[in-house]
DSSP file (Angstrom, degrees, kcal/mol; ACC not computed):
  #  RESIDUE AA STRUCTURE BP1 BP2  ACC     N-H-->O    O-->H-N    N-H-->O    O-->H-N    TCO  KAPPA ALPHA  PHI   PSI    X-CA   Y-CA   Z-CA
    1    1 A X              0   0    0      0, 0.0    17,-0.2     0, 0.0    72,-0.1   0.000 360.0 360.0 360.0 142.1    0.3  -14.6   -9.4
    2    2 A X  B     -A   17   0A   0     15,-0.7    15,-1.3    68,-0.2     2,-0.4  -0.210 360.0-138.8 -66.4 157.9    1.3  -11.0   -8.9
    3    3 A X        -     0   0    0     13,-0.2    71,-1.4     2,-0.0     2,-0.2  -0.982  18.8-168.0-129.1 104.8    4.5  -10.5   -7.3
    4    4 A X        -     0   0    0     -2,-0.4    11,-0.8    69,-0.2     2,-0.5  -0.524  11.4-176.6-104.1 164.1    4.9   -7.7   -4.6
    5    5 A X  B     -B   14   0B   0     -2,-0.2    71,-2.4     9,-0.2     2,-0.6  -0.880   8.8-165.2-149.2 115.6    7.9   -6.5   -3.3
    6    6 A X  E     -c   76   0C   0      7,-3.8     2,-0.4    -2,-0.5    71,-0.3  -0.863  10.0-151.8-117.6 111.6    7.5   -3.5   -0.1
    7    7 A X  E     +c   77   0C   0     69,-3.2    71,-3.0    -2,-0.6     2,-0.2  -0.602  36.7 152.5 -76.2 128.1   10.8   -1.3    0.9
    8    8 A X  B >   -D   11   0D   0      3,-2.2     3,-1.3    -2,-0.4    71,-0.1  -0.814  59.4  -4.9-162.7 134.0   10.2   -0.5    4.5
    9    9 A X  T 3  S-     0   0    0      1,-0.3    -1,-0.1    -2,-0.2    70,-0.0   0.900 129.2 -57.1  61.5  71.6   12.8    0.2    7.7
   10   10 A X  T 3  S+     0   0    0      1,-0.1     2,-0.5    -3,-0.0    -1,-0.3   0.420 119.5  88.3  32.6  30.7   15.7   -0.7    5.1
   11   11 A X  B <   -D    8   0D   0     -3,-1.3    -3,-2.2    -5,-0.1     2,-0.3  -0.938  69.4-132.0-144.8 161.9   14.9   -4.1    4.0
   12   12 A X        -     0   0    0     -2,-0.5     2,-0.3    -5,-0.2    -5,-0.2  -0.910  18.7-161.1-119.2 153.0   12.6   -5.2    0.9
   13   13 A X        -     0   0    0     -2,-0.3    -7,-3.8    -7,-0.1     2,-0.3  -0.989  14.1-169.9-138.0 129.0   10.1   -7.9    2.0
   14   14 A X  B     +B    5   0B   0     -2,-0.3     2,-0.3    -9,-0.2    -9,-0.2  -0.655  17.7 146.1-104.0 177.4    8.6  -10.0   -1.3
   15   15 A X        -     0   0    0    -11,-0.8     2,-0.2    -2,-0.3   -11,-0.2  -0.815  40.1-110.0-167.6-157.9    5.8  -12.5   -1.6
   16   16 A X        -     0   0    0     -2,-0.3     2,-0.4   -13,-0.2   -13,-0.2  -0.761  26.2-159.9-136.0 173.3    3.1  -13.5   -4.3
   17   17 A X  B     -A    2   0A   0    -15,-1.3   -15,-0.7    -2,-0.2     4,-0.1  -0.966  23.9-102.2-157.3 126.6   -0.4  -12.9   -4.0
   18   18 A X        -     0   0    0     -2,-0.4     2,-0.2   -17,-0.2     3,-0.1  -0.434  61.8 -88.1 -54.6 142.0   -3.9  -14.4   -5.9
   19   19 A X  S    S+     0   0    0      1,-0.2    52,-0.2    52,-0.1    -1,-0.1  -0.362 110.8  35.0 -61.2 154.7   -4.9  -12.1   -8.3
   20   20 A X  S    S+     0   0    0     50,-1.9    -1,-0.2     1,-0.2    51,-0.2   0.761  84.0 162.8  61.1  42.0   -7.3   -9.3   -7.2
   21   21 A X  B     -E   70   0E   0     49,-2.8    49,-2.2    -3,-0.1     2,-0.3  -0.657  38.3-150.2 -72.3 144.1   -5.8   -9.2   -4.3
   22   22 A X     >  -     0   0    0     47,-0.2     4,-1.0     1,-0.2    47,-0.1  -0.972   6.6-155.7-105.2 147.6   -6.0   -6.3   -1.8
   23   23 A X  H >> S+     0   0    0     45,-0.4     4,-2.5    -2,-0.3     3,-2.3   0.925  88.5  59.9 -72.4 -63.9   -2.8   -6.1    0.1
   24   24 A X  H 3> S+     0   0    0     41,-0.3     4,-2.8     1,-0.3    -1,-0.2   0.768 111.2  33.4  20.0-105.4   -5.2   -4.2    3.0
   25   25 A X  H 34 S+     0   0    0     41,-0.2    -1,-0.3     1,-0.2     4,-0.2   0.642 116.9  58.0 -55.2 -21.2   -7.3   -6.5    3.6
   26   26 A X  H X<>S+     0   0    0     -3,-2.3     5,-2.7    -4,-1.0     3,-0.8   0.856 109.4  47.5 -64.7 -71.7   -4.7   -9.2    3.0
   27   27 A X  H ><5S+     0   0    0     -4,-2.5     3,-1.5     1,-0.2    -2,-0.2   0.919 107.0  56.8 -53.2 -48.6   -2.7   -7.6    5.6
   28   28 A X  T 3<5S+     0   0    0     -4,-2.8    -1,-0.2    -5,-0.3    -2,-0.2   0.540 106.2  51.1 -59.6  -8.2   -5.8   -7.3    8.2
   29   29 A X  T < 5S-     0   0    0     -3,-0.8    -1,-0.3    -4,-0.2    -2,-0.2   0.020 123.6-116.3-111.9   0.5   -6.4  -11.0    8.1
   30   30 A X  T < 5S+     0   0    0     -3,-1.5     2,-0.3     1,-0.1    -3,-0.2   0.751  71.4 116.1  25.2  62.7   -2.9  -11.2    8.7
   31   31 A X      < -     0   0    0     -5,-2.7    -2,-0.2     1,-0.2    -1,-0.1  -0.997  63.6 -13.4-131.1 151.8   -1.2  -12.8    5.8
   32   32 A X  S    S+     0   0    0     -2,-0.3    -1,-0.2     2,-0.2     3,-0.1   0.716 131.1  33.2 -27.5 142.1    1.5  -11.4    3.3
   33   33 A X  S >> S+     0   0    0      1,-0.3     4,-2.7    -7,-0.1     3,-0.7  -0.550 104.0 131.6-110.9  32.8    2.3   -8.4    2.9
   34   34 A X  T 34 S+     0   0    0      1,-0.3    -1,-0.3     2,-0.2    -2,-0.2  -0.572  73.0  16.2 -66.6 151.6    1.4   -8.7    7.0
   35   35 A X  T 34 S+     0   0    0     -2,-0.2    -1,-0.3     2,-0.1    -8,-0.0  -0.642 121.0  63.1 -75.4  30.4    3.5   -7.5    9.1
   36   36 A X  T <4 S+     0   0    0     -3,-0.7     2,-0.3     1,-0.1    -2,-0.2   0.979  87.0  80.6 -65.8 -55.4    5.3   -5.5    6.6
   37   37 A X     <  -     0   0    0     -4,-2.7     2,-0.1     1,-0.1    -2,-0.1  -0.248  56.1-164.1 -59.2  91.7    2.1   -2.8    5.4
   38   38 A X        +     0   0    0     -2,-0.3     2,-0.3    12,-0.2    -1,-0.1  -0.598  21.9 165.7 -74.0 169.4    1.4    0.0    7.6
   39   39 A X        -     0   0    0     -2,-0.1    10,-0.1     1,-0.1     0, 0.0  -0.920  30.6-137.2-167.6 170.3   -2.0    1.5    6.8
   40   40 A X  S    S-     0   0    0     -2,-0.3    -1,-0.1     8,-0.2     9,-0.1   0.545  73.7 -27.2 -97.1-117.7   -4.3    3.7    8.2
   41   41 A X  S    S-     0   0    0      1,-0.1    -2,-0.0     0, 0.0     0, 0.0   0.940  78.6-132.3 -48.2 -55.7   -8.1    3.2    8.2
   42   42 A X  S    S+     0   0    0    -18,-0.0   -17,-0.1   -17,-0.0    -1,-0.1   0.567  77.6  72.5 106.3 -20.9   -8.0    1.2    5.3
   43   43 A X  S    S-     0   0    0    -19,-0.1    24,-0.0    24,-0.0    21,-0.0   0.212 100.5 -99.3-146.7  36.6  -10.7    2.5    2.9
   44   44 A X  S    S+     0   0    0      4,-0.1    20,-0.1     1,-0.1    23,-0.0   0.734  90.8 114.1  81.3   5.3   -9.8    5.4    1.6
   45   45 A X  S    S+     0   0    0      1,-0.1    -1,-0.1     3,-0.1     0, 0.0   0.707  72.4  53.5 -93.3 -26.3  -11.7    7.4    3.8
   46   46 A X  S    S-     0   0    0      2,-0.1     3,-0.1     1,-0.1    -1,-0.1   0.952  96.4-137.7 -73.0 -41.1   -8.8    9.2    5.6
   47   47 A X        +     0   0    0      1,-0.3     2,-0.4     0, 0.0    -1,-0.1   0.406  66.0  89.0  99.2   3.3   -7.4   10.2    2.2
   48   48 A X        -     0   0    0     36,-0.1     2,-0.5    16,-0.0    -1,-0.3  -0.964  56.8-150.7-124.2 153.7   -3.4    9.5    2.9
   49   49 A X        -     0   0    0     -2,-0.4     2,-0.4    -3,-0.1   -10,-0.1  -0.971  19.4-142.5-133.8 136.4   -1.6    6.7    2.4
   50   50 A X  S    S+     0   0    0     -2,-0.5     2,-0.3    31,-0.0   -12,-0.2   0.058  82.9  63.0 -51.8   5.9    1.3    5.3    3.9
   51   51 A X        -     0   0    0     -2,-0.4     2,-0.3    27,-0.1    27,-0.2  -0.955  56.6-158.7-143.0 124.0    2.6    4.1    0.8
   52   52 A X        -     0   0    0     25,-2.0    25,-0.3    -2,-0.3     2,-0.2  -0.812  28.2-126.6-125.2 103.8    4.0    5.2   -2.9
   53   53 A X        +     0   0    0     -2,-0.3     4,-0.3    23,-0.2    23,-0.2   0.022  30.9 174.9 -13.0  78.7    4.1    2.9   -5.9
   54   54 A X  S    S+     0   0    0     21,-1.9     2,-0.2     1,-0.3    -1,-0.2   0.906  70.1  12.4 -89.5 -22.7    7.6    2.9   -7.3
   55   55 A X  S    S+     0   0    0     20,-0.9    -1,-0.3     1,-0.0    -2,-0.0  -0.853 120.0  35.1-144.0 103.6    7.4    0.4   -9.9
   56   56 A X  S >  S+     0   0    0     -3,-0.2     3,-1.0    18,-0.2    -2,-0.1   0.159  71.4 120.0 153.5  -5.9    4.0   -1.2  -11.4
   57   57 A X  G >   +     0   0    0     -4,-0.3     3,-2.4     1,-0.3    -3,-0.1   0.693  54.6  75.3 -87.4  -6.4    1.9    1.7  -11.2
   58   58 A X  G 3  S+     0   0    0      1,-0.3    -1,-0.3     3,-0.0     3,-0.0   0.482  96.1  54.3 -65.9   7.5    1.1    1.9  -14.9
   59   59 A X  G <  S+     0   0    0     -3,-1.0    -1,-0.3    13,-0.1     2,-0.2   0.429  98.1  71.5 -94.9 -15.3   -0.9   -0.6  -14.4
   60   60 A X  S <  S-     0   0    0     -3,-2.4     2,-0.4    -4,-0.1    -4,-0.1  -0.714  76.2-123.8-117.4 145.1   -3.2    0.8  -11.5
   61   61 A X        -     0   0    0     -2,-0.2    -3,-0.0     1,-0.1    -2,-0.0  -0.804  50.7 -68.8 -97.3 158.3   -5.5    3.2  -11.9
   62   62 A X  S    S+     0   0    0     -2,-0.4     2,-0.4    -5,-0.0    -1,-0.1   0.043  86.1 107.9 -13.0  87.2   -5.2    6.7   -9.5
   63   63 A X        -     0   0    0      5,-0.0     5,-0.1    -3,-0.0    -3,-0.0  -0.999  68.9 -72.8-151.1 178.1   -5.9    5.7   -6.0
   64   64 A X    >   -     0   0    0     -2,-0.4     3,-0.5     1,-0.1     4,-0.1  -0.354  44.0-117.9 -38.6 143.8   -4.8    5.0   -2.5
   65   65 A X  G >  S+     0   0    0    -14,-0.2     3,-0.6     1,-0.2   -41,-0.3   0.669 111.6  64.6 -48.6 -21.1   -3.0    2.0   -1.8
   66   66 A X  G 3  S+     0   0    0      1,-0.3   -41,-0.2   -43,-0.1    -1,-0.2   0.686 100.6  46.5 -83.8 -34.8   -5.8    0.9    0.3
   67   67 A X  G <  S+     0   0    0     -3,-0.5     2,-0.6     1,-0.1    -1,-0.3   0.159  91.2 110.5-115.9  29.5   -8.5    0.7   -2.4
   68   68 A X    <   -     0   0    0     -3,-0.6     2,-0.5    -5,-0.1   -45,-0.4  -0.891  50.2-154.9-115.8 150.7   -6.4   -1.3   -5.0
   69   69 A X        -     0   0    0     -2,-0.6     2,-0.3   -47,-0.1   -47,-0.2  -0.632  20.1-137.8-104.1 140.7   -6.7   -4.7   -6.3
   70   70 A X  B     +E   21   0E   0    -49,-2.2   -49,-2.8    -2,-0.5   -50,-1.9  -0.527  42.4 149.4 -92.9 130.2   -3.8   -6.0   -7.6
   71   71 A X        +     0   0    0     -2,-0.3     2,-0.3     1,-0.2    -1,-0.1   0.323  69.2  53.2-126.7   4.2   -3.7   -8.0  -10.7
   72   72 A X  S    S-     0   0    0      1,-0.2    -1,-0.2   -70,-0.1   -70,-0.1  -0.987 101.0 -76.4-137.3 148.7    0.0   -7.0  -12.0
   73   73 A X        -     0   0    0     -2,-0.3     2,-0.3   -72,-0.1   -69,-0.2   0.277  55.9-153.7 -11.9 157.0    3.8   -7.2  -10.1
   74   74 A X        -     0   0    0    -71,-1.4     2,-0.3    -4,-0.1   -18,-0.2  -0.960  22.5-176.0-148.1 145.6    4.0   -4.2   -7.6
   75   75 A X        +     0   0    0     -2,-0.3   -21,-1.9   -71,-0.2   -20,-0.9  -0.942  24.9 140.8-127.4 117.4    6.9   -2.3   -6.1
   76   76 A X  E     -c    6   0C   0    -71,-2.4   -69,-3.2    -2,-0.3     2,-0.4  -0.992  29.2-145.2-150.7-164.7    6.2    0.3   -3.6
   77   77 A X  E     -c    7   0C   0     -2,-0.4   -25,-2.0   -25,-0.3   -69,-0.2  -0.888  17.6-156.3-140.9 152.0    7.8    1.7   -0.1
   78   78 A X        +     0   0    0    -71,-3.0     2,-0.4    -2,-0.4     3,-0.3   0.078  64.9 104.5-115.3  21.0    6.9    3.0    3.1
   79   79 A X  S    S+     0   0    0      1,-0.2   -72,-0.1   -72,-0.1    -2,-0.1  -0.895  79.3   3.9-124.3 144.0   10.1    4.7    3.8
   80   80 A X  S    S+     0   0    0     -2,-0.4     2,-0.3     1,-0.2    -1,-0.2   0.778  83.7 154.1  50.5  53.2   11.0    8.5    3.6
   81   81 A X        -     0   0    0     -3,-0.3     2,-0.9   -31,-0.1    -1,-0.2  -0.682  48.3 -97.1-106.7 178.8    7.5    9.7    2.8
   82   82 A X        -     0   0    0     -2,-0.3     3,-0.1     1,-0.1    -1,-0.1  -0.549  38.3-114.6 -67.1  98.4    6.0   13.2    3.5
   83   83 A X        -     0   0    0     -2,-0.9    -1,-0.1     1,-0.1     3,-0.0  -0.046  37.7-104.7 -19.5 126.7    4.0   13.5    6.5
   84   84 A X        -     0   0    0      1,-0.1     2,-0.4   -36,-0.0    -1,-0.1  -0.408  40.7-112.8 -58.2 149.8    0.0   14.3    5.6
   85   85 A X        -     0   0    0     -3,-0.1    -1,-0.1     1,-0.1     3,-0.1  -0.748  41.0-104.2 -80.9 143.0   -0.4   17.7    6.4
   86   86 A X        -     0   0    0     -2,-0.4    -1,-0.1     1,-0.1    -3,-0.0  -0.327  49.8 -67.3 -74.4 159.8   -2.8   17.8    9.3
   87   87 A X        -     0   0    0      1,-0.1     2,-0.5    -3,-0.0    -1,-0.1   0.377  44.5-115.0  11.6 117.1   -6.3   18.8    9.1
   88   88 A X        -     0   0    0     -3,-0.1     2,-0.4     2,-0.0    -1,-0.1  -0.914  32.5-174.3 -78.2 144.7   -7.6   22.4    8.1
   89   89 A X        -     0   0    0     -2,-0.5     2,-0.6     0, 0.0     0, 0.0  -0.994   1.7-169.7-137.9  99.3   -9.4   23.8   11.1
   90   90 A X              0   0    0     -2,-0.4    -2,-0.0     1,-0.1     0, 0.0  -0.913 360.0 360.0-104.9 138.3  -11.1   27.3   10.4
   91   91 A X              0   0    0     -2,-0.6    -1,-0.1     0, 0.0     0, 0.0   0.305 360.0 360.0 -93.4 360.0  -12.5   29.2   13.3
Protein backbone atom coordinates (compact mmCIF):
# COMPACT_ATOMS: atom_id res chain seq x y z
CA UNK A 1 0.00 0.00 0.00
CA UNK A 2 1.33 3.46 -0.84
CA UNK A 3 2.74 5.31 1.86
CA UNK A 4 1.94 9.19 2.14
CA UNK A 5 3.56 11.37 4.23
CA UNK A 6 1.93 15.55 4.15
CA UNK A 7 4.29 18.49 5.83
CA UNK A 8 1.68 21.01 6.96
CA UNK A 9 1.68 23.77 9.99
CA UNK A 10 5.22 22.24 11.04
CA UNK A 11 4.48 18.65 11.60
CA UNK A 12 4.53 15.64 9.00
CA UNK A 13 1.36 13.58 9.33
CA UNK A 14 1.83 9.73 7.62
CA UNK A 15 -0.62 6.97 6.85
CA UNK A 16 -1.02 4.25 4.12
CA UNK A 17 -3.55 4.19 1.57
CA UNK A 18 -5.23 1.27 -0.94
CA UNK A 19 -3.82 1.64 -4.17
CA UNK A 20 -5.57 4.08 -6.56
CA UNK A 21 -6.29 6.00 -4.04
CA UNK A 22 -7.35 9.71 -4.37
CA UNK A 23 -6.22 11.51 -1.29
CA UNK A 24 -9.29 14.11 -2.26
CA UNK A 25 -11.83 12.19 -2.18
CA UNK A 26 -10.22 10.21 0.61
CA UNK A 27 -10.08 13.26 2.51
CA UNK A 28 -13.93 14.27 1.72
CA UNK A 29 -15.16 11.11 3.12
CA UNK A 30 -13.18 11.95 5.89
CA UNK A 31 -10.48 9.40 6.28
CA UNK A 32 -6.58 9.67 6.02
CA UNK A 33 -4.95 12.12 4.83
CA UNK A 34 -8.34 13.90 6.58
CA UNK A 35 -7.86 16.39 8.48
CA UNK A 36 -4.41 17.07 7.33
CA UNK A 37 -5.27 18.01 3.22
CA UNK A 38 -6.47 21.38 2.43
CA UNK A 39 -8.01 21.54 -1.01
CA UNK A 40 -10.00 23.59 -2.98
CA UNK A 41 -12.87 22.47 -5.24
CA UNK A 42 -11.44 19.27 -5.69
CA UNK A 43 -11.53 18.54 -9.44
CA UNK A 44 -9.30 20.37 -11.04
CA UNK A 45 -11.51 22.85 -12.16
CA UNK A 46 -10.15 25.78 -10.18
CA UNK A 47 -6.67 25.14 -11.53
CA UNK A 48 -4.48 25.67 -8.18
CA UNK A 49 -3.59 23.47 -5.81
CA UNK A 50 -2.87 23.67 -2.31
CA UNK A 51 -0.21 21.24 -2.49
CA UNK A 52 3.53 20.50 -4.15
CA UNK A 53 4.93 16.98 -4.54
CA UNK A 54 8.35 16.97 -2.88
CA UNK A 55 9.26 13.42 -3.14
CA UNK A 56 7.36 10.67 -5.40
CA UNK A 57 6.46 12.76 -8.20
CA UNK A 58 8.36 10.76 -10.84
CA UNK A 59 5.91 8.53 -10.61
CA UNK A 60 2.81 10.85 -11.27
CA UNK A 61 2.00 12.20 -14.29
CA UNK A 62 1.59 16.34 -14.57
CA UNK A 63 -1.44 17.26 -12.68
CA UNK A 64 -3.18 18.81 -9.68
CA UNK A 65 -3.02 17.07 -6.62
CA UNK A 66 -6.71 16.80 -6.76
CA UNK A 67 -6.97 14.60 -9.89
CA UNK A 68 -4.25 11.98 -8.95
CA UNK A 69 -4.45 8.44 -8.03
CA UNK A 70 -1.87 7.24 -6.12
CA UNK A 71 -0.31 3.96 -6.72
CA UNK A 72 3.48 4.79 -5.45
CA UNK A 73 4.82 6.40 -1.80
CA UNK A 74 4.13 10.21 -1.81
CA UNK A 75 5.72 13.18 -0.07
CA UNK A 76 4.27 16.51 -0.50
CA UNK A 77 3.55 19.81 1.77
CA UNK A 78 1.15 22.48 2.19
CA UNK A 79 3.45 24.87 3.80
CA UNK A 80 5.19 28.01 2.43
CA UNK A 81 3.53 27.93 -1.00
CA UNK A 82 2.86 30.91 -3.43
CA UNK A 83 -0.50 32.37 -3.30
CA UNK A 84 -2.50 31.75 -6.84
CA UNK A 85 -2.45 34.82 -8.44
CA UNK A 86 -6.04 36.08 -8.55
CA UNK A 87 -8.18 36.06 -11.52
CA UNK A 88 -7.57 38.28 -14.76
CA UNK A 89 -10.42 40.71 -15.09
CA UNK A 90 -10.31 42.80 -18.36
CA UNK A 91 -12.63 45.70 -18.76
Amino acid sequence: MPRIAIHKDGQVHTGEVKENTNLVVRAGIKQFPYPHLKYKCGMGQCGTCTSRIIAGAEQLPARLCCQLWIKHDIELTQENLVPAAPPCTSS
